[in-house]
C-alpha positions as CSV (number, residue, x, y, z in Angstrom):
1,X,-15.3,-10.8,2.3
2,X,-18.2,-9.9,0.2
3,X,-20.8,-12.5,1.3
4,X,-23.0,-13.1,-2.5
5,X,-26.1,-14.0,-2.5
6,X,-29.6,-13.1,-3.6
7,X,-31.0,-16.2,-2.9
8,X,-29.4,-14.7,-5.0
9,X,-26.3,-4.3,1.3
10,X,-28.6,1.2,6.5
11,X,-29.4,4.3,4.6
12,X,-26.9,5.5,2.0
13,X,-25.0,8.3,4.0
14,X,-25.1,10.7,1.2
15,X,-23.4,13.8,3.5
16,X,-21.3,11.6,6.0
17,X,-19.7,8.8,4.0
18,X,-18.0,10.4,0.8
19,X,-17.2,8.1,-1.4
20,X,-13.9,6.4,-1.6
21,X,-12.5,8.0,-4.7
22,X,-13.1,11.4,-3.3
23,X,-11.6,10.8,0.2
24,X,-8.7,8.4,0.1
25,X,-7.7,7.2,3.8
26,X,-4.4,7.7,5.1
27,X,-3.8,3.8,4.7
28,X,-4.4,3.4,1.5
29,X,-6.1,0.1,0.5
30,X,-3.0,-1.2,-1.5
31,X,-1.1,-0.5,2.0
32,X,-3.8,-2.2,3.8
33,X,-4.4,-5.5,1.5
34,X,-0.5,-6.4,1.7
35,X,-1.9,-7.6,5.2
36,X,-4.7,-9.8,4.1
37,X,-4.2,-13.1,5.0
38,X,-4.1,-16.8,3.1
39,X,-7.0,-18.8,5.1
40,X,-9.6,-21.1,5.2
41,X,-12.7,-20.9,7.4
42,X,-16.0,-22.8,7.7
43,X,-19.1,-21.3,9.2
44,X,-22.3,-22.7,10.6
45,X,-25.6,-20.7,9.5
46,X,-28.6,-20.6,12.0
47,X,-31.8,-18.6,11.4
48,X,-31.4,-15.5,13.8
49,X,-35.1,-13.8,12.9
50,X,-37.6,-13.7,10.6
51,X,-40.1,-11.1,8.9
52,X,-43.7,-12.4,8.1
53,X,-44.3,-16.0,8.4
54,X,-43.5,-17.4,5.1
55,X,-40.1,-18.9,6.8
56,X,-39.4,-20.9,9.5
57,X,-36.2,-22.5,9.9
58,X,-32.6,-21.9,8.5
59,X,-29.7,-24.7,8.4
60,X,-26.2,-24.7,6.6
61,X,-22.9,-23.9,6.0
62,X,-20.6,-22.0,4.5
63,X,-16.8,-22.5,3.4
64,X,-14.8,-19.6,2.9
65,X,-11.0,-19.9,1.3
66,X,-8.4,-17.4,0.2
67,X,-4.9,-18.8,-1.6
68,X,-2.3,-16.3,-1.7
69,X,-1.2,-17.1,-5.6
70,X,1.8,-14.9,-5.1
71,X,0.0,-11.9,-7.6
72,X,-2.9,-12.5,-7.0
73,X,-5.9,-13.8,-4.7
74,X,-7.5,-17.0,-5.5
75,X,-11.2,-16.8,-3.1
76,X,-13.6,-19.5,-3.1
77,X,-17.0,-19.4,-1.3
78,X,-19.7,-22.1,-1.1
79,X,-23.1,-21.6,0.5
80,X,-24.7,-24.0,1.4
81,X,-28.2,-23.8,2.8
82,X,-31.4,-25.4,3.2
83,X,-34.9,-22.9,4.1
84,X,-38.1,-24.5,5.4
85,X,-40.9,-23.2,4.8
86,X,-44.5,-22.6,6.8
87,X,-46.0,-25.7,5.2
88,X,-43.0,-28.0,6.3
89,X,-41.0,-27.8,2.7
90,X,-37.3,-28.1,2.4
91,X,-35.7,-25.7,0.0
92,X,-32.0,-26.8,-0.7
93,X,-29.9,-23.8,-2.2
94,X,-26.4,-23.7,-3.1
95,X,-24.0,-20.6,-4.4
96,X,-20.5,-21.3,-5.3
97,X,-18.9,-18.5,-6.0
98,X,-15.2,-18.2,-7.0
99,X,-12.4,-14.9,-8.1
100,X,-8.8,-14.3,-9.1
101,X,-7.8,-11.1,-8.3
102,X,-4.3,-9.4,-8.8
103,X,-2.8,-8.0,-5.6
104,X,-3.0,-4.3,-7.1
105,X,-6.6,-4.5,-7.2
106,X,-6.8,-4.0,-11.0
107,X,-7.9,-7.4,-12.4
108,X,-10.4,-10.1,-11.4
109,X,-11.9,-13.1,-13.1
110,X,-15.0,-14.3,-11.6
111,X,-17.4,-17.1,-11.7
112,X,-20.4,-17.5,-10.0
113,X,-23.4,-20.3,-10.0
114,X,-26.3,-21.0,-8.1
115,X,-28.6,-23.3,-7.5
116,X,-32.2,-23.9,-5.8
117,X,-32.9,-27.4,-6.1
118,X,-30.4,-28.8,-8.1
119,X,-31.6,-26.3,-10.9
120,X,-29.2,-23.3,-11.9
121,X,-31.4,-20.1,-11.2
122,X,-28.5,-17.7,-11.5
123,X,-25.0,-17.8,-13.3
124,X,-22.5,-15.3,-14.7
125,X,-18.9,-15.6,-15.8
126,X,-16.3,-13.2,-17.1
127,X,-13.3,-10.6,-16.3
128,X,-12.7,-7.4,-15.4
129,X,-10.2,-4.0,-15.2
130,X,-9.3,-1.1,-14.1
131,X,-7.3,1.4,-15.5
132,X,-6.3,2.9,-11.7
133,X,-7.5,2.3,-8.4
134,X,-10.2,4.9,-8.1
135,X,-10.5,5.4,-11.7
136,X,-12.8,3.7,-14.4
137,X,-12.9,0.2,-16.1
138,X,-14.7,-2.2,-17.7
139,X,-16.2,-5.6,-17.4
140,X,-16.8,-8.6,-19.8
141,X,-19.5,-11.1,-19.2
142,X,-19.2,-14.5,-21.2
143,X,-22.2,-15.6,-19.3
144,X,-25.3,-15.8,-18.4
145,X,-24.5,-13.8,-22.2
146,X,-21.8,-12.1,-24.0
147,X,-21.4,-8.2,-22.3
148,X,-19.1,-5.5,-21.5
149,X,-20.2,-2.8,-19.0
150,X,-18.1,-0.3,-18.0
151,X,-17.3,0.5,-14.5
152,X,-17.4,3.8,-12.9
153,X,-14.7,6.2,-11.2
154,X,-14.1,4.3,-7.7
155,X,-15.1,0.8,-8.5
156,X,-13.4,-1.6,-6.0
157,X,-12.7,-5.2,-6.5
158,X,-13.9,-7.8,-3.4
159,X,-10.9,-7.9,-1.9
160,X,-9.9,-4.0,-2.4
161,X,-12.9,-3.6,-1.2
162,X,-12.8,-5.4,2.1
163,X,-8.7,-3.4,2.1
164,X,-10.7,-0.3,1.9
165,X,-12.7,-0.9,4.7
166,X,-10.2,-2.0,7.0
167,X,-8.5,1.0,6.3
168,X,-10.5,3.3,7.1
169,X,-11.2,1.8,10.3
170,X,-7.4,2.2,10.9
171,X,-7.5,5.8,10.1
172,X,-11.1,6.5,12.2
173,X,-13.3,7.1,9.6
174,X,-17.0,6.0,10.5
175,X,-18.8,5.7,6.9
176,X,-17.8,4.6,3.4
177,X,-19.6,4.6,-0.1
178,X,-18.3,2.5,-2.6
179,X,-19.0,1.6,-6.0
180,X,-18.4,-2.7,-6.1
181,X,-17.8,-5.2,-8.7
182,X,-17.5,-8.4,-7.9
183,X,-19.0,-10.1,-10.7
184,X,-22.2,-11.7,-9.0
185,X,-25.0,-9.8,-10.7
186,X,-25.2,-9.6,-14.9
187,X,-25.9,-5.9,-14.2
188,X,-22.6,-5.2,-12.9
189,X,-21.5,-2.3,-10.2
190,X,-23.6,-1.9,-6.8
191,X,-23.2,0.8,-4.4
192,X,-22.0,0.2,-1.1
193,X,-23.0,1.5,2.2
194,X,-20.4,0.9,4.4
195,X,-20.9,1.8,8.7
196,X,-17.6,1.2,10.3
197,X,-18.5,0.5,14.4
198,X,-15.3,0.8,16.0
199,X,-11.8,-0.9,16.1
200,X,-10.9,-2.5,18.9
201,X,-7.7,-3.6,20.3
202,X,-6.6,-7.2,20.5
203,X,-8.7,-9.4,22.7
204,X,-8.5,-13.2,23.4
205,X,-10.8,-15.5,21.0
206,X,-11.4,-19.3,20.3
207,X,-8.2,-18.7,17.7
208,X,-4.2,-17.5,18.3
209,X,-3.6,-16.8,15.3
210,X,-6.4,-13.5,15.5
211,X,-5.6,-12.8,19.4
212,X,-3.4,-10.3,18.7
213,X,-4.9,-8.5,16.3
214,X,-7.0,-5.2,16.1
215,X,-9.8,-5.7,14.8
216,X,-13.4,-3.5,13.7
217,X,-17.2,-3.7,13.8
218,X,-19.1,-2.8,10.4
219,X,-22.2,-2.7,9.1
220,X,-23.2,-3.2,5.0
221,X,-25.6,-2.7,2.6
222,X,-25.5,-3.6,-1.3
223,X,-28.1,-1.4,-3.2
224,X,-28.9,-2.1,-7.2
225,X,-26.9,0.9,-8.9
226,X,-30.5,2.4,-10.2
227,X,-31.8,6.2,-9.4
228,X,-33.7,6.7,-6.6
229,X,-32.5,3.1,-4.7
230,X,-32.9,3.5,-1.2
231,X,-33.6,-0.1,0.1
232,X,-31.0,-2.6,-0.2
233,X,-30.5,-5.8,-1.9
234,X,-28.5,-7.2,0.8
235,X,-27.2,-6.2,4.3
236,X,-24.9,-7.7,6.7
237,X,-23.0,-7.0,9.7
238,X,-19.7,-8.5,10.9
239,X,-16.3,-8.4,12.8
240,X,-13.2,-7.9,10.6
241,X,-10.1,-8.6,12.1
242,X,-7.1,-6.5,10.4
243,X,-5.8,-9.4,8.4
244,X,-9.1,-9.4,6.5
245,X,-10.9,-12.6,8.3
246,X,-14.3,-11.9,9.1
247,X,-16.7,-14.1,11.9
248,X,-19.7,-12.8,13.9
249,X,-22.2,-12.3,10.7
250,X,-25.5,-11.6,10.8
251,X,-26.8,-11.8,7.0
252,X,-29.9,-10.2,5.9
253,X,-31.7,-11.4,3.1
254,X,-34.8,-9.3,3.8
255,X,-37.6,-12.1,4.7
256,X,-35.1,-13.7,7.1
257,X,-31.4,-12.9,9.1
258,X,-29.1,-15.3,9.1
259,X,-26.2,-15.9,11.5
260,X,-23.0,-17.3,10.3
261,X,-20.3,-18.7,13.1
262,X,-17.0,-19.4,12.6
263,X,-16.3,-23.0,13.5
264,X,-12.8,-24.0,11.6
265,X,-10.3,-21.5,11.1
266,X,-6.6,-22.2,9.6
267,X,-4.3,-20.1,7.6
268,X,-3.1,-21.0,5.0
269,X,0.9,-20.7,3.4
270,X,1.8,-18.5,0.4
271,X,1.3,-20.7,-2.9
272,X,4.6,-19.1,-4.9
């Protein structure tokens, strides 16, 4: 799950966490996303702390749904969230956000729009390839303008990405750096941090369906692909269960951390 927003991702572990391209895990993510799971989730956002006093109080939700298209993954996020501010003001913001990928993690389509107060403050549009997983590609933006900006060695897709990470965790490893596309930003790849916490065995929750699964702790952070970035864009931490559902997140947006709770979970049946 790769949580957009900049309403709008941790230190980049330079000698710890090669990058992906350069140190393939032993589950390979292909291997990995064949366990992904079809599902729908809903999650209640509460303000967990601020930084300064510009912010006061967080409210919202956010719907989270994957379709299992048979070659592909159809995802569809919605945030929805209103801020109020010191002097008492509600600010309504909303991000809908929605991919097709293909299920070797060589293709996406994307479109992604925002919107602060009913008036569109960020929008982009457009496709996307790779020639190989771990190797190069390019991306073509038909808004907010017509674009094409190529993609470097190691580029992921969102839901390669979150494969990536979950296997790693599988195979021990402790850091990650990728390079992400996932459409959200005109400017294209970012750089992700990625700390993986643990992974821990099955243990009984609110849902049967994730009871018995493994599942791991991580940690990330989404810096703007520009020399000499060291503070990111966006962070956030959560649990990833094994079939790629995600609860127990703690978004950072830098002025204010939001949590995000799971309170409806179903899966979903294969599309084909």
């Amino acid at each position: 799950m790769r949580l957009h927003t900049a309403l709008a991702a941790l230190l980049l572990f330079a000698d710890a966490g090669a990058s992906f391209a350069a140190n393939t895990p032993a589950t390979t993510p292909v291997q990995a996303a064949s366990h992904l799971a079809a599902h729908k989730a809903l999650y209640a956002l509460t303000l967990d702390k601020v930084r300064g006093n510009e912010i006061v109080g967080v409210r919202g939700t956010m719907g989270y749904e994957v379709t299992d298209s048979c070659d592909g993954w159809a995802v569809r996020q919605r945030l929805q969230m209103t801020i109020t501010n010191a002097d008492g003001q509600d600010i309504q913001t909303v991000s809908d956000y929605a991919t097709w990928e293909s299920k070797d993690g060589l293709k996406l389509r994307f479109n992604m729009k925002q919107t602060t107060e009913t008036a569109i403050t960020s929008q982009t549009n457009g496709s996307a390839t790779l020639k190989r997983i771990g190797g190069t590609g390019e991306a073509r933006y038909t808004s907010p303008r017509e674009a094409a900006v190529d993609l470097p060695a190691g580029t992921l897709f969102p839901m390669m990405h979150t494969a990536a990470i979950l296997a790693a965790a599988k195979d021990g490893k402790k850091f990650l750096s990728i390079p992400l596309f996932d459409g959200t930003d005109e400017a294209g790849v970012e750089d992700s941090s990625v700390v993986i916490i643990d992974w821990k065995p099955p243990f009984k929750t609110s849902y049967p369906a994730l009871s018995s699964l493994g599942s791991t702790r991580v940690r990330l952070a989404f810096f703007d692909r520009k020399p000499g970035t060291t503070t990111p864009a966006y962070e956030v931490g959560m649990r990833y269960w094994e079939n790629g559902v995600a609860d127990d997140m703690q978004m950072d947006f830098g002025d204010f951390v939001v949590k995000a709770k799971m309170t409806e979970f179903n899966l979903q049946p294969r599309r084909c």
